[in-house]
Each structure stands twice: as C-alpha cells, then as structure tokens.
C-alpha positions as CSV (number, residue, x, y, z in Angstrom):
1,X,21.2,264.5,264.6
2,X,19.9,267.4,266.7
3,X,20.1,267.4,270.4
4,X,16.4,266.8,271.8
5,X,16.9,269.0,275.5
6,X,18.9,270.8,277.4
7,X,20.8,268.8,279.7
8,X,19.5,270.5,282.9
9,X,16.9,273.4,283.5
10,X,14.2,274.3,286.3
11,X,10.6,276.2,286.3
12,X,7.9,277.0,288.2
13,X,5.1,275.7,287.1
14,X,1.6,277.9,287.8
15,X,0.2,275.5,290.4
16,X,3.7,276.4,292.2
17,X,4.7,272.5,292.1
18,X,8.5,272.3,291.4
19,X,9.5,270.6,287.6
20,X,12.4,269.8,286.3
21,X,13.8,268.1,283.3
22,X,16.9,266.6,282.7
23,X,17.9,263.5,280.6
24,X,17.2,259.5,281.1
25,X,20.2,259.1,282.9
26,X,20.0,261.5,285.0
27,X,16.9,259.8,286.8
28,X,18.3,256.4,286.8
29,X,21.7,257.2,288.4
30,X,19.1,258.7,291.0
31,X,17.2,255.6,291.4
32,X,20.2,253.1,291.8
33,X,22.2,255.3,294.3
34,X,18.6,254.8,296.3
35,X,18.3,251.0,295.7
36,X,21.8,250.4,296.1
37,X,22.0,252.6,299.8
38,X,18.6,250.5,301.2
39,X,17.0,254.0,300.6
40,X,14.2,253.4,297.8
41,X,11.0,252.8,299.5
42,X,11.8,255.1,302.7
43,X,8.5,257.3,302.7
44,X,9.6,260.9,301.0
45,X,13.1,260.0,300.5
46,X,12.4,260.8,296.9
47,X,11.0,264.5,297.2
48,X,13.6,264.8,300.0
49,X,16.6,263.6,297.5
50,X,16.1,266.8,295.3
51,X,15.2,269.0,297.7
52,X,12.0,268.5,298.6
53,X,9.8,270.4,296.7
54,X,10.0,268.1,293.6
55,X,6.6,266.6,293.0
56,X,6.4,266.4,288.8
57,X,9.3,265.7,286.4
58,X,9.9,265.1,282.8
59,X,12.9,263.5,280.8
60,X,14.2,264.1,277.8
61,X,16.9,263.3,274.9
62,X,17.1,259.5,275.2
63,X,13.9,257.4,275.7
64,X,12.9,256.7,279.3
65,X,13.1,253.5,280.5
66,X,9.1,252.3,282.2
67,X,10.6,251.0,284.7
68,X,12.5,254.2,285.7
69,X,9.1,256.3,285.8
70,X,7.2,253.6,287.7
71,X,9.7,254.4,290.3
72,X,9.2,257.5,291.0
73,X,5.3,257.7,290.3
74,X,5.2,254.8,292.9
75,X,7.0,257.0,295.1
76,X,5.1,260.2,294.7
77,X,6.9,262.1,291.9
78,X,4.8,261.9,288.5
79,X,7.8,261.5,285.9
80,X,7.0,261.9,282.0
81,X,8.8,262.4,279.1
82,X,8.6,265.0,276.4
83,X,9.8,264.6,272.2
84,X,11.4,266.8,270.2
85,X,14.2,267.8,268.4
86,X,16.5,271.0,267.6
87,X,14.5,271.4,264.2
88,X,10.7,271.7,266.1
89,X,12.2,274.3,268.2
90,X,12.3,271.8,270.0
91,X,9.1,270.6,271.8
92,X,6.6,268.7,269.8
93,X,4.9,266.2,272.3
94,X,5.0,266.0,276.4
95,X,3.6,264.7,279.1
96,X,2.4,266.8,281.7
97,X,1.0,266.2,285.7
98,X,-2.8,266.0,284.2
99,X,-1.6,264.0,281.4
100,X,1.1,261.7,281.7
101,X,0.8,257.7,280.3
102,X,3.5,255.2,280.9
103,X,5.7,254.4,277.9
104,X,4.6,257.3,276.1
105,X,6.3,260.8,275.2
106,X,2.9,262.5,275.6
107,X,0.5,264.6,273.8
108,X,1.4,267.2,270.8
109,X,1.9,270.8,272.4
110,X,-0.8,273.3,271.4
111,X,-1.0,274.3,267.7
112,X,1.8,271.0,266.5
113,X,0.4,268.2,264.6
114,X,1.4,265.0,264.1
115,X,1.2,261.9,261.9
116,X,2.8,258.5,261.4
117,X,3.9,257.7,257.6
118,X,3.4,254.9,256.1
119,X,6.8,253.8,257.3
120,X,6.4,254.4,260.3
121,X,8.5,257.6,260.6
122,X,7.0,260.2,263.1
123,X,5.7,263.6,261.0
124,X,5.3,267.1,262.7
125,X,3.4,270.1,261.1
126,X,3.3,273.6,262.9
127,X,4.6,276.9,263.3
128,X,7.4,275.4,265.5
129,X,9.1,273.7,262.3
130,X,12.1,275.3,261.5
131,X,12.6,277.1,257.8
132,X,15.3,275.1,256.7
133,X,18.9,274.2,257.4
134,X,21.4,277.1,256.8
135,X,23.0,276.5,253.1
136,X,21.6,273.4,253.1
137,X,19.2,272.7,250.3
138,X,19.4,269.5,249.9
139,X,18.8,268.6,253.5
140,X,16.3,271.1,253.8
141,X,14.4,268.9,250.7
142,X,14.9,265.7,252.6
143,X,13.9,266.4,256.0
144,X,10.8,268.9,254.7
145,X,8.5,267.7,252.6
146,X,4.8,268.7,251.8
147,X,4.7,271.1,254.6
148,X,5.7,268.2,256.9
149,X,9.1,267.5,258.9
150,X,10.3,264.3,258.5
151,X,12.2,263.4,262.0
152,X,13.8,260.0,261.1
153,X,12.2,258.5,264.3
154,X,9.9,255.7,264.4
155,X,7.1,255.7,266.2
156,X,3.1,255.2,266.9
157,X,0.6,257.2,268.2
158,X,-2.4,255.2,270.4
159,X,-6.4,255.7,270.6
160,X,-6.1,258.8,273.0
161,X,-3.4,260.8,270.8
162,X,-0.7,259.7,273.0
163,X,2.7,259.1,270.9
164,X,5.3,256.2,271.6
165,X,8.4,256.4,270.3
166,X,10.0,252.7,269.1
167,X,13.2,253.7,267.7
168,X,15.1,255.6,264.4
169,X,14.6,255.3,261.2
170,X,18.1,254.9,260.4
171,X,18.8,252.2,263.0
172,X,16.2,249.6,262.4
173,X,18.1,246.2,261.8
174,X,17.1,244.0,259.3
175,X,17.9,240.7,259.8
176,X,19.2,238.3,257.2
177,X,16.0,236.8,257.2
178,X,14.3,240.1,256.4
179,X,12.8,240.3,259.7
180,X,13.3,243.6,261.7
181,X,14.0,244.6,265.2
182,X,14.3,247.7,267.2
183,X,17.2,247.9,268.8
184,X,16.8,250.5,270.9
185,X,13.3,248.8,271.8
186,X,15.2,245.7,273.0
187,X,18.1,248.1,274.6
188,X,15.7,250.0,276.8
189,X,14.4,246.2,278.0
190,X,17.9,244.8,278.6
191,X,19.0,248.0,280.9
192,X,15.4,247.6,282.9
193,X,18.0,245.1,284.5
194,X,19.7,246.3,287.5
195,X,22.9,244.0,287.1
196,X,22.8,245.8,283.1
197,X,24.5,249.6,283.0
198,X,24.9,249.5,278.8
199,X,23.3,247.6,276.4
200,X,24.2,247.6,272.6
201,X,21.8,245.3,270.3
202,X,23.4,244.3,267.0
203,X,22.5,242.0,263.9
204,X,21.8,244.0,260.6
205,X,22.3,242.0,257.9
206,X,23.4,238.7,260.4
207,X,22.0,235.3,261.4
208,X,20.6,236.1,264.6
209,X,21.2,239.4,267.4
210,X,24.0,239.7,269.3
211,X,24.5,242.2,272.6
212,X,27.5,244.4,273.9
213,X,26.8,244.7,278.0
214,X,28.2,246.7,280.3
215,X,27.6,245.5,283.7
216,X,26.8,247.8,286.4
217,X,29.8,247.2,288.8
218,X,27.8,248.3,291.9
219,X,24.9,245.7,291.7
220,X,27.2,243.4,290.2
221,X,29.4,243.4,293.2
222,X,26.7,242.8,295.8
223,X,25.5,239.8,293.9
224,X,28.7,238.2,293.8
225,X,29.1,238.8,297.8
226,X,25.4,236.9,298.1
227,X,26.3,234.3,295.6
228,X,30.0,234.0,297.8
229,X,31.6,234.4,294.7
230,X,35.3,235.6,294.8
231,X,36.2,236.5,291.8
232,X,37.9,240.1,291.0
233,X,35.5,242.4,289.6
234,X,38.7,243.0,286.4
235,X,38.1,239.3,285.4
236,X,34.2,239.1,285.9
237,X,33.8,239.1,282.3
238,X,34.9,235.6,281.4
239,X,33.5,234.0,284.6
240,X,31.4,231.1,283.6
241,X,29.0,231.5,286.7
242,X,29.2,235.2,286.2
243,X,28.0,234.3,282.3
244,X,25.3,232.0,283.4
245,X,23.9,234.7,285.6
246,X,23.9,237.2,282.6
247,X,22.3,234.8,280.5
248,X,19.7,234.2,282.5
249,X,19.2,238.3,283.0
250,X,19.0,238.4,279.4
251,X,16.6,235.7,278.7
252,X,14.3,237.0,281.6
253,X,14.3,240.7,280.3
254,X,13.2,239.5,277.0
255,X,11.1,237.2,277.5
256,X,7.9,239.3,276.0
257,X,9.4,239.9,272.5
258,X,9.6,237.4,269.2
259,X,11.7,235.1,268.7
260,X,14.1,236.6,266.1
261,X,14.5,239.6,268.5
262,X,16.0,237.2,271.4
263,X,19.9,237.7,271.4
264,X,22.2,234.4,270.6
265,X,25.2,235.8,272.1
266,X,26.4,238.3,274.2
267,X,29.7,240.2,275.1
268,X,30.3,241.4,278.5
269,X,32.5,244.7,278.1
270,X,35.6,245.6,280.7
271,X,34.5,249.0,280.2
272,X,31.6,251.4,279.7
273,X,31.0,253.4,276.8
274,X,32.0,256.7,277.0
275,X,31.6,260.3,275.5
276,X,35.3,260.6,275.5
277,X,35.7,257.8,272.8
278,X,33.0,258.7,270.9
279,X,30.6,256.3,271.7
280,X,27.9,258.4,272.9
281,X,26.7,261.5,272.3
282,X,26.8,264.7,274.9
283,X,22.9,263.2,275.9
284,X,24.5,259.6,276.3
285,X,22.7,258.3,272.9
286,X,24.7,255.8,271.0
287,X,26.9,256.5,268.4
288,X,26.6,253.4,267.0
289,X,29.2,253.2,264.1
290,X,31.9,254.4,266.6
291,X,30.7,251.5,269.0
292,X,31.3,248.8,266.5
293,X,34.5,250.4,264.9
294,X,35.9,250.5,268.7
295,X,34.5,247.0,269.4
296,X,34.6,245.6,265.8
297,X,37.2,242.5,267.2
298,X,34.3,241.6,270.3
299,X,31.5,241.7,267.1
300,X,33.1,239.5,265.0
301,X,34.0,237.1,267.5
302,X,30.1,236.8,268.2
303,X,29.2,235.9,264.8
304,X,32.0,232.7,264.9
C-alpha cells in the first residue's frame, strides 16, 4: 500500500498565510497536550503553539478525525485534509482555505477526475496516474484499468464534488450475517473519545464486532483521580469500574450507527500498538493482520 504524504513539510502559500501538513496524529497529540495542560480555549494559544504564524493546515496519510478539525477551526486555524496515494503522484483531492468541508478530503486538484464504482471503490483519471508498477504486470492490470486507477479505498463523493473517504476496499468486514461495516468508520468514532488513544474494530466472518482499545493513560489518570479511584494505572485493564466507564464511552461514541455496527465486547490493551511490532505503519495506519496475529489470544477470548 503506498504512503499517502510525507510525514512533515512547510510552504508558503501566495496570500503569505503559513500551511503545513503533517499526518492525523500529528494534530491530535497537539490537541490533547492543550486539553490536558488547561490550555485549549486560551485565545491564540493555538497559532502561538506552532509558532504563530500558522493560520491554515491540512492532514494527510490516515483519515482525520472531525472532531480534531473542529478544534482547531473553532480556534482560528482552518485544518483540512487532502487524498492521495504514491501511484497519483500523489495528490488527487484537498481541501484548501476557500474550500474546506468538514469530514471530507476535498475537491479533485486541477486537471484529476474522479468517480466512485459501482462498489464503491474510489477511481482517479489524469495525467498524475502513474504508468505502471516497475516489472509488475500483473499489478499494473489490476490497479489500471480502462484508463482509470483503481485505489482500493472506498469512498463517496457529495452534491458539491466534495469526496469522503469511508474506508478500504480490502478491509470492509462482513459479518456472519452478511451485513458490512467500516471499520475504520467506527475506529475514527471510538478515538473521538478522549479516554480512547487506539481503537481496533474486528468481526469479519463473526457473530457480532468486537474492539481492541488502548486507553489514553493521561486522560485516563485524571479521571480516575476525580472518580477517587486508586487503582494502579498497570492493572486498570481488568477494573470493573474502570470497564463500566469504557463501556459506557463506547456505547456513547456510537450511538449514531446501526445496530450490527455496535461492538459486543471489548478488550482493553496494557499496551499501545506500535511501529516497532509491526502494528502500524511509518504513518500510524493499522496493519491489521500483524494486530490480530500479536493479539490473536485477546481475539479469541472475545468471541467465548
């Protein structure tokens, strides 16, 4: 799968406003050390935290959580996201400061096209399509077909051409009941959460959805101090009250999808995922066949 962005880079753009655009996590790392420190709704703290010159940013390589970019357009720095991938060279759609909508990855560059197939599966025409993979015919076949590249993300695109991304192709989970769900959909909804750091939706082929979660130890700490709970943050994860809590979280976050998308059980991990165990990629997507090899044992005990 080809990396979507760079991890870091600046430019000017011509109004002289200062842009940057780094990846998902990159912004909500930002946005916690702010909540967490009683600093979030200082006036200008935001600007001030990069520098302050920033007034217009855009994210890249993972989906960006709404919640995220309501933060910092609330606080005076317009934050889109763009779409792409190694193969478009890499930019087919972005948002920019006269054009940004909430949830969406923006508007196709000048001269790209694109289309949704009938499965859903995002299409890009242009002369930003690469030629092919190197020795590669057969991949070359697959991914370009009838003068279109097929990207293996799913996705729609809305009345005023804006395109929403919903998830891969290859990661849709279908149900045992045939019904399918999003994962990464449900994922982005689960970490909107501020006691959720990780969130791994699973249940192709199962009964019902489960969850991996990785608290985030930070928030979850100051809850526990309010609640006047003493329990050591190494044994939170089998804490009934600590449970409850989650539960509820879960519930709450999800409330606004269908019933065969709510999760019947949930693991609380000791640990986060990491890049050094393979579980995410350099842009902190999920690997998700390395996540349930490592934590086949947790997965298993789920569906029991």
């Amino acid at each position: 799968r080809a990396v979507r962005t760079a991890w870091f880079s600046w430019a000017e753009l011509p109004s002289g406003l200062s842009f940057v655009i780094p990846i998902p996590y990159f912004f909500e790392k930002v946005q916690r050390y702010l909540v967490d420190n009683g600093l979030a709704d200082r006036p200008g703290v935001l600007p001030a935290t990069f520098g302050g010159r920033l007034r217009a940013a855009c994210s890249g390589g993972a989906p960006l959580p709404d919640h995220v970019a309501r933060f910092y357009n609330d606080r005076g720095v317009l934050l889109g996201q763009g779409y792409g991938l190694t193969e478009s060279s890499p930019v087919i759609t972005a948002c920019t400061p006269s054009a940004m909508k909430l949830g969406t990855a923006g508007r196709p560059i000048p001269g790209v096209e694109i289309r949704i197939a009938a499965d859903g599966e995002i299409l890009s025409r242009g002369p930003h399509v690469m030629l092919g993979y190197w020795n590669q015919p057969a991949a070359t076949a697959e991914a370009l077909r009838d003068g279109w590249l097929h990207t293996g993300d799913l996705g729609e695109i809305d009345g005023d051409g804006y395109l929403k991304i919903t998830g891969r192709k290859k990661e849709l989970i279908v149900t045992a009941a045939g019904k399918k769900a999003v994962p990464n959909h449900l994922e982005s909804l689960l970490k909107a959460d501020p006691l959720i750091e990780q969130a791994v939706v699973i249940g192709d082929g199962r009964s019902f959805l489960t969850a991996l979660i990785v608290p985030n130890r930070e928030a979850l700490a100051a809850e526990l101090e309010r609640m006047g709970n003493t329990v050591p943050l190494d044994q939170v994860t089998h804490d009934p009250q600590v449970r409850k809590m989650y539960a509820r979280c879960i519930r709450e976050r999800l409330s606004s999808v269908s019933q065969y998308e709510q999760i019947g059980k949930f693991a609380l991990l000791d640990r986060p995922l990491s890049i050094e165990r393979g579980e995410l990629t350099l842009t902190l997507k999920l690997r998700r066949e390395a996540i349930y090899s490592n934590f086949a044992d947790v997965i298993e005990e789920l569906y029991r």
